[in-house]
N, C-alpha and C positions, 0 to 999 in steps of 0.2 A: 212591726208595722203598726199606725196608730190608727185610731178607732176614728170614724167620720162621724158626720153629725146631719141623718137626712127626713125628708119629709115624709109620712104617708098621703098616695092620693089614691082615691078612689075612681070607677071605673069611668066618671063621666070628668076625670081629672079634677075635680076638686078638694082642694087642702084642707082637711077638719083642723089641724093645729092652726092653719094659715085663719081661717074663720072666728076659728078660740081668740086666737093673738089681736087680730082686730078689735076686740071688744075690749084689750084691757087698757088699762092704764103704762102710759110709757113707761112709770119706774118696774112696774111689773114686769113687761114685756123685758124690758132691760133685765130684770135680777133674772128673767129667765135663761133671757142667750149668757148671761155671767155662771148660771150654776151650770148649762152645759157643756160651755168653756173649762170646766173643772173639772165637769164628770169625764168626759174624752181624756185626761191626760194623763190619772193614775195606772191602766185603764180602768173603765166604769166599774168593772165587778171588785174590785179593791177599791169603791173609790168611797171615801167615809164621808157624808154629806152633814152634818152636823144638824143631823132634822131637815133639812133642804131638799135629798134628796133619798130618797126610802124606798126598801122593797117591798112589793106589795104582798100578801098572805093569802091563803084559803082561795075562793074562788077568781082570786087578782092573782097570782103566782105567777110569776113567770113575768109581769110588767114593773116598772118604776115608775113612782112620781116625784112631781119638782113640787115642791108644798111653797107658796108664799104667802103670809097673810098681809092684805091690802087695807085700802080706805072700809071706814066702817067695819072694821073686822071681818071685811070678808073673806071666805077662802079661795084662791086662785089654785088650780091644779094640773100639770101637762103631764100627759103621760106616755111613758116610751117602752122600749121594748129593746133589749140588745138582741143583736144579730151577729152569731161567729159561728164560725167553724172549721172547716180545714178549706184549703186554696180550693180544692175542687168544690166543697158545698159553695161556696161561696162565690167563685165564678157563674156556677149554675144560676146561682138567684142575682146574676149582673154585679155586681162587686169584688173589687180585686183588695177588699180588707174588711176589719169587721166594722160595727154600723151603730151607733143609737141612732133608736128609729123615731122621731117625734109622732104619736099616732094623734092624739086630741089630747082640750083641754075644758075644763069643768069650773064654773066656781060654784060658791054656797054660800050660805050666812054663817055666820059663828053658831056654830053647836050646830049645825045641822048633819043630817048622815045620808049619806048615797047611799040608795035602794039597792038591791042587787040587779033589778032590773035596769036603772037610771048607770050601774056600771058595765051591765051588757051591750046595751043601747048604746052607750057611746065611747065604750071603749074596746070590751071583747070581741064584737062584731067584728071591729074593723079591725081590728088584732088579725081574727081569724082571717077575715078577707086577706090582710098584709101578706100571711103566714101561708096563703091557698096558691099562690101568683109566682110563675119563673117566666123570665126576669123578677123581681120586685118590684111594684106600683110604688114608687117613689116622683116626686115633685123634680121638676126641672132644676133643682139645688140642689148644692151640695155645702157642705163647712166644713173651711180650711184652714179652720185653727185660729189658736188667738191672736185677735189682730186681723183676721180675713175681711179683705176687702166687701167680700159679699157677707157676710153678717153683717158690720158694719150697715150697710143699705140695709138689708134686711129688714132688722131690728130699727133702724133708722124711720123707716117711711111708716108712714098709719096705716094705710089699706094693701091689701095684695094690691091693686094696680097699683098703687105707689112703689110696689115693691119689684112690680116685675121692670117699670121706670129705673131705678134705682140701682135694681141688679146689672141691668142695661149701662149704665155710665160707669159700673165698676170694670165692665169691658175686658171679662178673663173669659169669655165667652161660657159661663157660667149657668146660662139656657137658650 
C-alpha cells in the first residue's frame, strides 16, 4: 500500500504547514509539493533526498525536513513526521495506510540556526499534539499522488481560502 501525503491541524482546525506555505514564494511552495511527490514513492524511509530531504537528529529524531534554499539565500524548511504501522495501529489513528504527515514550516537567513526552543515551538509541540490525538488531527486533505488533481489546486492557489476554492473545483470530494 502506498504512503499518503497529509496535513496537521490543530485543535481550533488550523493548518501550520497551510500558514508556512502561504508565506512562501511559488517556486518554493512548488519544489515542495515536487520533493513530497518523491518522498511518498520509494517509500519515505528508503527514500534518498539528495539534501532535499533529511533526517532530523538529537532532539529532532524521529521528524524530516524538506530543506529548500530561496531568494536571498534564505532557508525555507517543512517538516514532517511518518506515520506506520500495522492495519490495526493505523486504522486506530483513522488511516487505512501509512502517512507523511506535513506538521509546519520555518524559514531563516543563510547561516542562521534554530534554537532548540524556536524547534520546540514550532515544531515538537505540534509533533506531540499530532502524536497525542485518535483519530489523528489532520486537515480536510489528502494527496493522491503524482498528478492529483487536488495537489495540483493545492499548491496551485496562494492562500488557504484559495485553496479550499480550488480543492472545491477539483470536485473528488476531497473536503
Amino acid at each position: 500500500m502506498g504512503w499518503n501525503i497529509v496535513f496537521y491541524a490543530d485543535a481550533a482546525g488550523k493548518v501550520p504547514a497551510s500558514t508556512f506555505l502561504d508565506t512562501c514564494p511559488r517556486k518554493i511552495t512548488a519544489t515542495f509539493s515536487a520533493v513530497l511527490d518523491a518522498v511518498r514513492a520509494p517509500p519515505p524511509p528508503a527514500f534518498s533526498g539528495g539534501g532535499k530531504w533529511e533526517a532530523m537528529h538529537g532532539t529532532m529524531s524521529g521528524y524530516y525536513e524538506i530543506r529548500v534554499t530561496g531568494p536571498g539565500r534564505r532557508h525555507y524548511r517543512l517538516f514532517c513526521i511518518l506515520d506506520n504501522g500495522t492495519p490495526q495501529e493505523l486504522a486506530a489513528r483513522g488511516f487505512d495506510g501509512p502517512q507523511v504527515v506535513v506538521i509546519n514550516g520555518v524559514v531563516k537567513a543563510n547561516a542562521a540556526l534554530f534554537s532548540d526552543r524556536e524547534y520546540r515551538k514550532h515544531v515538537r509541540d505540534l509533533g506531540a499534539d499530532y502524536r497525542s490525538k485518535f483519530p489523528r488531527p489532520i486537515a480536510g486533505y489528502r494527496h493522491g499522488g503524482v498528478g492529483c488533481r487536488r495537489c495540483r489546486a493545492w499548491f496551485r492557489a496562494s492562500s488557504a481560502s484559495e485553496r479550499l476554492v480550488e480543492l472545491d473545483r477539483a470536485g473528488d470530494g476531497a473536503i
